[in-house]
N, C-alpha and C positions, 0 to 999 in steps of 0.2 A: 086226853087221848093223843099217843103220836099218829102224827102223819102217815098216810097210806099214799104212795105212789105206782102207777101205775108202769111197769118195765117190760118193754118187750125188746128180747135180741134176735138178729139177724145171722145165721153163720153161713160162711160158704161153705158151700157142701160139692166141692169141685173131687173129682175121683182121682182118686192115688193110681189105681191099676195093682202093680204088683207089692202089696204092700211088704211084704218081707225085702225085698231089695229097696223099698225107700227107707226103712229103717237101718238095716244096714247102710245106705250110702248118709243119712242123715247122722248113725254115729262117726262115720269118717271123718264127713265136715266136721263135725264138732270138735274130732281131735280127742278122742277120749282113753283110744288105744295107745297113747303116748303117757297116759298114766295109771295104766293097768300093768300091775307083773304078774308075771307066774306066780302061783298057789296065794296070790290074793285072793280074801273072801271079801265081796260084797253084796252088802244086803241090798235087795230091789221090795220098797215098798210098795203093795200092789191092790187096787182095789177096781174089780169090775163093773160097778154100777154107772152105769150110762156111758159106759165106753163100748164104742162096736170094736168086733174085730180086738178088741182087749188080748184076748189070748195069744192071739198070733202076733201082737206085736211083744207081747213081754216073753214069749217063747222065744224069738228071732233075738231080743237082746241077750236071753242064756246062750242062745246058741252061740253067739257071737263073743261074748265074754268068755264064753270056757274054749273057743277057739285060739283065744289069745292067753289061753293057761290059767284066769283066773278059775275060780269056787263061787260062782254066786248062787244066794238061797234069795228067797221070798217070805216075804211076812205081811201079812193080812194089813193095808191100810185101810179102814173103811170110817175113821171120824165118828161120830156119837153114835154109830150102830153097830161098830165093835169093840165099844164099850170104855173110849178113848176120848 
């Protein structure tokens, strides 16, 4: 029989506040707009499960992507429950 350990994690759970403006200011640092053109398409793979607040951030990066002229879509990532 393998080994069984026992895992507990801790996360911080410190408050964002306005999450749609830390998203956008999080992709500025990143610098991401500097490799987006116009009528670029890209795909954002997206999957809800145990993420809060899920929608609003992957809605703020469309919004944000198609401000900067790209096309992005969404395609379903959810690992061995979407059949992947």
């Amino acid at each position: 029989m393998l080994p069984m350990y026992l895992v507990k994690q801790n996360f911080n759970c410190k408050s964002i506040g306005n999450i749609e403006e830390h998203v956008r200011a999080e992709l500025d640092k990143m610098g991401i707009q500097k490799k987006v053109f116009p009528g670029m398409k890209l795909c954002l793979p997206y999957g809800s499960r145990g993420f809060p607040y899920g929608v609003r951030v992957i809605r703020t990066i469309i919004e944000t992507f198609k401000a900067w002229g790209a096309d992005p879509f969404i395609i379903p990532a959810m690992g061995s429950h979407g059949g992947g």
